[in-house]
VOGU-3710 file (C-alpha; in Angstrom, 3 decimals, decimal comma):
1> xxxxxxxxxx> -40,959/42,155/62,962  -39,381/39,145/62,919  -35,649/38,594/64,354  -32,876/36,040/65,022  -29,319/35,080/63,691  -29,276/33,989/60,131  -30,580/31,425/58,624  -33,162/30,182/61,079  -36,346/30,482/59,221  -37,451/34,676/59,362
11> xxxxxxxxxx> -38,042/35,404/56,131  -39,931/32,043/55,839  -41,985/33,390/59,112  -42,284/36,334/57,635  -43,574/35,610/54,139  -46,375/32,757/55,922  -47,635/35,576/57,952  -48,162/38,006/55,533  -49,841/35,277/53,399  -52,163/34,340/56,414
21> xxxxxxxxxx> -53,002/37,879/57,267  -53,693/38,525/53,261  -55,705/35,912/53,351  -57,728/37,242/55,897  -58,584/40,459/54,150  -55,757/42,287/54,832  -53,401/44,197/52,805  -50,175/43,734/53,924  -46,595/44,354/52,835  -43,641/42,121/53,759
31> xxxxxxxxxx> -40,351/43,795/53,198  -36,392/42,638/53,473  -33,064/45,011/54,117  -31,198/42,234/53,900  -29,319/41,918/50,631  -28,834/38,433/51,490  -32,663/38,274/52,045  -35,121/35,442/50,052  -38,120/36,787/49,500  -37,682/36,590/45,622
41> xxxxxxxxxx> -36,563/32,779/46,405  -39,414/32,187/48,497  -42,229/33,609/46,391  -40,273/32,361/43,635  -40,091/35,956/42,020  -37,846/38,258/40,775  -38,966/41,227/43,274  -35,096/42,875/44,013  -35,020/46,722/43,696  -38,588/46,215/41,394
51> xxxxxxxxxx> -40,344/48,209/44,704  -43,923/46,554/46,272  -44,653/44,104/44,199  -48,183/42,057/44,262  -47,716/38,604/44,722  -51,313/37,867/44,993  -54,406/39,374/46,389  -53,655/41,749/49,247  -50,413/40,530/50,008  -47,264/42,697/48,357
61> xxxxxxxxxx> -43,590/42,352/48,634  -40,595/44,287/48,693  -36,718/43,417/48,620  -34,480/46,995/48,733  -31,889/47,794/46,693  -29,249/49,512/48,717  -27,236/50,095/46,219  -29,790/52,091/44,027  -30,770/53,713/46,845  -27,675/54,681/48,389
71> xxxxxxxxxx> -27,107/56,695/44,597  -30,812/57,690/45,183  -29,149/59,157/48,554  -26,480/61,398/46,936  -29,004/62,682/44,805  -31,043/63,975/47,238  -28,232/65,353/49,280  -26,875/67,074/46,101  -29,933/68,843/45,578  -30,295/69,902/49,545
81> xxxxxxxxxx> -26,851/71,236/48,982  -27,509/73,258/46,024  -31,297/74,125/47,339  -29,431/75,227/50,785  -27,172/77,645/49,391  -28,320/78,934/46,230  -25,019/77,278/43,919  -25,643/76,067/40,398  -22,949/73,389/40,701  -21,724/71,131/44,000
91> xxxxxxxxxx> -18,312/72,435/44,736  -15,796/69,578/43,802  -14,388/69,123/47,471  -18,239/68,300/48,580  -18,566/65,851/45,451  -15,671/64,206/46,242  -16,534/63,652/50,055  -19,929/62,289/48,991  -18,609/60,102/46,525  -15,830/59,051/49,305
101> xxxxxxxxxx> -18,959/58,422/51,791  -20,946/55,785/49,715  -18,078/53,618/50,228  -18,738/53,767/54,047  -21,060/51,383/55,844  -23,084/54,205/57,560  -23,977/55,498/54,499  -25,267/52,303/53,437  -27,063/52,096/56,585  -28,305/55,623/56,895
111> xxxxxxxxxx> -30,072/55,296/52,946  -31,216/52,285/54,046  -32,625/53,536/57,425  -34,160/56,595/55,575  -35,998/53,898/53,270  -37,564/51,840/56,370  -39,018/55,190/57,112  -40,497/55,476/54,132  -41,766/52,845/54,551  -43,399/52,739/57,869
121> xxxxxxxxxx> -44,594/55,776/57,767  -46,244/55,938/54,505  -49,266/53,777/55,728  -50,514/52,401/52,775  -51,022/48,929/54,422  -52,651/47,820/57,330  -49,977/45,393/58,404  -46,315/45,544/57,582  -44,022/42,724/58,002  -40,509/43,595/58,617
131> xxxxxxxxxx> -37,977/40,844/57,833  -34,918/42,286/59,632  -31,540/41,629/58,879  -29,516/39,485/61,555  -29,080/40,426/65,109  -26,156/42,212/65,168  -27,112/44,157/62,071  -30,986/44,734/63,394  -29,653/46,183/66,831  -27,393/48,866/64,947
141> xxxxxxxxxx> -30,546/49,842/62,512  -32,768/50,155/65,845  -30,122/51,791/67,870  -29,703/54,653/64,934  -32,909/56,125/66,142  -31,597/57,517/69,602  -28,620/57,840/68,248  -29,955/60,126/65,087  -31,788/62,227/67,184  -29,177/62,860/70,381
151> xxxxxxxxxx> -27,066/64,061/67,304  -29,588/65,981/65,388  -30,690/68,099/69,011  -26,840/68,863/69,126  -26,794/70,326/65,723  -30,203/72,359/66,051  -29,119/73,462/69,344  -26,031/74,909/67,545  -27,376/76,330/64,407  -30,098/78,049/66,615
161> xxxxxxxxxx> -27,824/79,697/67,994  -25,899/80,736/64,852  -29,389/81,775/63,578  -29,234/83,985/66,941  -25,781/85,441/66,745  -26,848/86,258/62,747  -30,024/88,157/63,293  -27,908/90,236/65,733  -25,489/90,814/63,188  -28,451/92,229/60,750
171> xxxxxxxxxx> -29,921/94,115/63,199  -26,715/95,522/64,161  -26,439/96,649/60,043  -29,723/97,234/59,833  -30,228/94,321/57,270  -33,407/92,826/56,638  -35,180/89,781/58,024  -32,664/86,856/57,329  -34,142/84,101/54,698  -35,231/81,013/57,176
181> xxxxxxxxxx> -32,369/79,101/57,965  -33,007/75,715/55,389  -30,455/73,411/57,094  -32,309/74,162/60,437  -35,490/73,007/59,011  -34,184/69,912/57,097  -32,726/68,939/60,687  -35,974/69,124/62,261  -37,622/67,940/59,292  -35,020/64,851/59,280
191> xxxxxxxxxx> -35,537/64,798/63,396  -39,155/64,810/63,182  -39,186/61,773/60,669  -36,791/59,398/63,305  -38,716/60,226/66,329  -42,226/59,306/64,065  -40,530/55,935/63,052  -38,959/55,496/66,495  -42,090/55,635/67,877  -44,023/53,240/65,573
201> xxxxxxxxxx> -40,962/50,782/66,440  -41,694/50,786/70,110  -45,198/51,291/69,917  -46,826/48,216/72,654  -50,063/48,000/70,394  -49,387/48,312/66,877  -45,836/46,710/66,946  -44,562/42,891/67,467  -41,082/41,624/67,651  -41,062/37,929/67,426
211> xxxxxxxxxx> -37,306/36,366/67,515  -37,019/33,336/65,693  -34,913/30,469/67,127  -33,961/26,915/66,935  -33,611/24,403/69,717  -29,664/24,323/69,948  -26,933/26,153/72,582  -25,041/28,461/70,797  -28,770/30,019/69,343  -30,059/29,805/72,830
221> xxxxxxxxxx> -27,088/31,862/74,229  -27,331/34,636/71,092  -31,079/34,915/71,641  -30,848/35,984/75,235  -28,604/38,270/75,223  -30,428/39,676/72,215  -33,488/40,037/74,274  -31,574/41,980/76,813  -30,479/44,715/73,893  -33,721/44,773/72,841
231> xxxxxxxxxx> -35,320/45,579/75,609  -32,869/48,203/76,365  -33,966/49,999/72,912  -37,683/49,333/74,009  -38,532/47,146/70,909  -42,000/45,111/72,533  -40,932/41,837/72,803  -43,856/39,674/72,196  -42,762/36,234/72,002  -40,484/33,672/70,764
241> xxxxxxxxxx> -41,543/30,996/68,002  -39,000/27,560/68,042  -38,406/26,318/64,232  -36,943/23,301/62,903  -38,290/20,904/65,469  -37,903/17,710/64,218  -40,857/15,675/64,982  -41,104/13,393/68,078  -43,426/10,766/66,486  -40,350/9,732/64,718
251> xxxxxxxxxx> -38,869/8,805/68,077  -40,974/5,419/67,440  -39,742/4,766/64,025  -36,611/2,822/62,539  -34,576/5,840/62,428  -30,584/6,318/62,062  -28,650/7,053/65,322  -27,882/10,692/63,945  -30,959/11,799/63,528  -32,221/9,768/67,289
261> xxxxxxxxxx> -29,064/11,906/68,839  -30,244/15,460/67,117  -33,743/14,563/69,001  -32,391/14,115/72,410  -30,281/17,287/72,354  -33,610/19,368/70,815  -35,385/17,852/73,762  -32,588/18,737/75,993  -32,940/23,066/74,711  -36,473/22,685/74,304
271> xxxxxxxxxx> -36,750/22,356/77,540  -34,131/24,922/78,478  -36,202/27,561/76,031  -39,568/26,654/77,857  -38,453/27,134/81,424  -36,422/30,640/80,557  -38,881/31,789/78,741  -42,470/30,488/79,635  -45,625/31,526/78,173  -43,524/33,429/75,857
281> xxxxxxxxxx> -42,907/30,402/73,464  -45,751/30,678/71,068  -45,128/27,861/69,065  -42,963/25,381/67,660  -42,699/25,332/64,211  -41,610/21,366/62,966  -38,921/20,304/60,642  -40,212/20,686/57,038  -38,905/17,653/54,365  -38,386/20,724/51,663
291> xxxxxxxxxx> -37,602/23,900/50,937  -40,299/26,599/51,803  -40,654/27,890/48,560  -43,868/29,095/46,565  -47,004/29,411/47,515  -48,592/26,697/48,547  -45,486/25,792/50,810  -46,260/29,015/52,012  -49,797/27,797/52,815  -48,446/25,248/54,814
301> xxxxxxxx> -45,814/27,293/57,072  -49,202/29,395/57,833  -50,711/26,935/58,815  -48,194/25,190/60,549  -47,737/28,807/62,847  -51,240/29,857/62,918  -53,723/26,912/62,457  -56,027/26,425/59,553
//
């Protein structure tokens, strides 16, 4: 996973080391969230809501819809409802309410959440790139997990003991055996599903969270007390990679006082970054003259980040 405020070079990060590992051998899928993402831009493709698509050997790519899938989402809550208890038709109070709830940002987030799962858990691919959306964004999505399942224990705790009280009740009548309760089982289905993508999340040795980050304060300042949150949701840190560097061999060159004062204050935060956090810093990624776009921009980005 890669992370960071917007705009400082993740989905570039990501889409150079999914084309390194690819190259390699290994299939790999690098996905966005992010409506605002550029992977289509970068691969210079038309991949939005089109699913995994191949963008050359090994190496697939996948920008979500939310929108598609939040309607994807009422479909399948629809049918849960109808499956659950037995009607022919939603009742119009229910359709309304669901209708009412796309609007909302957690449904948004909950379809979307439900897709990452997918997703992760799926294992078709033997690596999977995450391009996560911005900080604050990526701590919510990350957060939903505990979150999901303190609420989810609540709720089974309660219709257990509904599912209790009722088989009294039968017994007490002299009913039959009561049908299995099918919301209890889509909660523990649904429960079961979070803790299995929780647990790939903050799993030491098959996840990495790299935060992305460029030599300036106000970045400096977001990205540690990022790294505090993160830790708190036990996402493995594993190191922090410094883009747009501009290079110092220009520092000998004819070169305008703007761009001689933008080098002194990198130095100045480069060296900040290096003595907070250490052996951490894995690299530092320079200043390209272009866009990272297409592939063999791409090529060089790897390369750039992971040597030839």
């Amino acid at each position: 996973m890669y992370g960071g405020k917007g705009g400082l070079g993740k989905t570039t990060f990501s889409a150079a080391t999914a084309y390194y590992l690819a190259k390699k051998g290994y299939k790999v899928l690098v996905f966005s969230v992010d409506p605002q993402a550029s992977l289509s831009d970068i691969f210079q493709r038309d991949i939005f809501g089109k699913g995994q698509v191949e963008i050359m050997p090994n190496l697939y790519a996948q920008e979500i819809d939310a929108d598609r899938r939040i309607a994807e989402y009422q479909g399948e809550i629809r049918k849960k409802i109808l499956d659950m208890y037995g009607l022919e038709k939603v009742p119009d109070e229910i359709e309304h309410y669901i209708q009412a709830a796309a609007a909302e940002p957690a449904m948004e987030e909950s379809a979307i959440f439900d897709e990452v799962v997918d997703i992760v858990v799926s294992g078709d691919y033997d690596y999977y790139i995450y391009d996560l959306v911005p900080l604050g964004h990526a701590l919510y999505y990350l957060s939903m997990a505990s979150v999901y399942d303190q609420w989810i224990e609540k709720i089974t705790k309660l219709r257990e003991e509904m599912e209790e009280y009722a088989q009294m009740a039968a017994a007490i009548q002299r009913k039959g055996e009561l049908e299995e309760d099918k919301i209890l089982e889509e909660l523990q289905y649904i429960r079961n599903r979070i803790n299995k993508s929780s647990s790939i999340l903050t799993d030491k040795v098959k996840t990495a969270f790299f935060f992305v980050l460029i030599p300036e304060e106000m970045i400096l300042l977001d990205t540690r007390k990022a790294a505090g949150l993160f830790t708190k949701y036990q996402v493995p840190l594993s190191g922090y990679i410094v883009n747009r560097v501009i290079p110092e061999e220009l520092a000998n060159q004819n070169i305008p006082d703007y761009l001689r004062h933008r080098m002194e204050m990198q130095r100045k935060y480069l060296k900040e970054i290096h003595e907070e956090f250490g052996d951490e810093v894995l690299a530092e990624v320079p200043e390209f003259e272009r866009d990272i776009t297409g592939l063999p921009m791409i090529e060089r980005m790897a390369e750039k980040m992971f040597g030839s």
